[in-house]
C-alpha angles and dihedrals in degrees: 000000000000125000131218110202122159123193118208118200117181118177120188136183122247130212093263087066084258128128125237142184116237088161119050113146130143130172123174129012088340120090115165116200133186119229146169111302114205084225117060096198080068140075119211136194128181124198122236119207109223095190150004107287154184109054129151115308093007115142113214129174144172121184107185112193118191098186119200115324099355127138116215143168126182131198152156145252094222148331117316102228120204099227132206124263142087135256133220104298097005087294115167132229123268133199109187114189121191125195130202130183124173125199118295091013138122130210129178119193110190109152129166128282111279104222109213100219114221097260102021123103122211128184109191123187118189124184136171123195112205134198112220095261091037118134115214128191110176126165120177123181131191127196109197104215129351121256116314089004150102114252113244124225118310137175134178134175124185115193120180122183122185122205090353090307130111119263110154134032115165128153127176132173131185136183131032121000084019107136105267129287098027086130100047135100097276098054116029099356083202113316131120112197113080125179139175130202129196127188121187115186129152084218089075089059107136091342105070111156128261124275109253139150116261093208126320093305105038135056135181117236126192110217123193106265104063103291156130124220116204116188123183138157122184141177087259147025091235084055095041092051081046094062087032097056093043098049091047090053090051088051094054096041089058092043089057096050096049088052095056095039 
């Protein structure tokens, strides 16, 4: 049988200069948590998986909403795995993630890798809605396979408007039924760990950062937004975090210091 279970997660500012969590539901396999964040200015919430999901034909969905002035980061407890099975009808499964970002407010959406299991089919949406003074991390990584074996069907699509303007449109898919060539020489050469990393900041605002290469398998790239589009891909999910996490530390680093200059 497959399940539909959506999680809703709303953080606020109060009138300390704290964030708080007015929303905090999970069903399913979906149970959001709140837990110590390493920065107080910030609420966090991690996502605990209560089963095993998806599977075919399961219907999974987050919607994240940082309302004015709120500081958020979600997470996760582990890796989400596209499991095999099929659905009614040969349906396959779906994760739907909706972001929200008000004025004035951060959130940082940095959840675990998704494994795509060998058999299973996955079709992931993920779309972020910014106001015009909103600030976006948001990091998404995909292992193809899990160890010793061929990745299954997945598709993801990120989609990011600003002010109510495109900004990102972005769709991949891998494994059987994928156009041809997505696992040649010109697209992964091999690997089977691909990540993406977006970064939205005002501070970026007519002074994005040059394109460059981050190593021999990622590059930077400015989009119009203001943003910054990181792409990797890497033999492993430990080596793809590692560039992630390092590029992710440099753009920060650069946002901060055009603020205070």
């Amino acid at each position: 049988m497959s399940v539909t279970a959506t999680a809703r997660i709303t953080a606020a500012a109060d009138a300390r200069g704290s964030t708080v969590l007015p929303v905090l539901q999970g069903d399913g396999p979906l149970a959001p948590r709140r837990t110590r964040s390493p920065d107080t200015s910030y609420a966090r919430v991690t996502v605990v998986g209560a089963m095993s999901a998806p599977l075919g034909g399961d219907r999974l969905a987050i919607e994240v909403r940082a309302e004015d002035g709120a500081r958020l980061t979600v997470d996760s407890a582990a890796a989400t795995v596209a499991l095999p099975g099929a659905g009614p009808d040969g349906v396959p499964a779906s994760y739907d993630v909706r972001l929200s970002v008000g004025e004035g407010a951060e959130l940082h959406w940095l959840p675990e890798q998704l494994v795509s299991a060998r058999g299973s089919e996955l079709d992931m949406t993920t779309r972020a809605e910014l106001a015009s003074t909103a600030r976006l991390v948001l990091r998404e990584e995909q292992i193809l396979g899990r160890h010793g074996e061929l990745t299954g069907r997945l598709s993801t699509r990120l989609t990011v408007r600003r002010a109510g303007r495109p900004l990102l449109d972005q769709q991949l898919a891998y494994g059987p039924g994928a156009p041809g060539g997505w696992d040649g020489a010109a697209v992964l050469g091999g690997h089977r760990a691909v990540g993406q990393l977006l970064l939205v900041d005002p501070a970026f605002d007519g002074r994005l950062p040059a394109p460059r290469l981050l190593g021999p398998t990622a590059a930077l790239t400015p989009l119009a937004g203001p943003a910054v589009l990181v792409t990797a891909l890497a033999a492993d999910a430990r080596l793809l975090r590692a560039v992630l996490d390092e590029a992710l530390e440099g753009l920060l680093k650069e946002a901060n210091a055009l603020r205070e200059g």
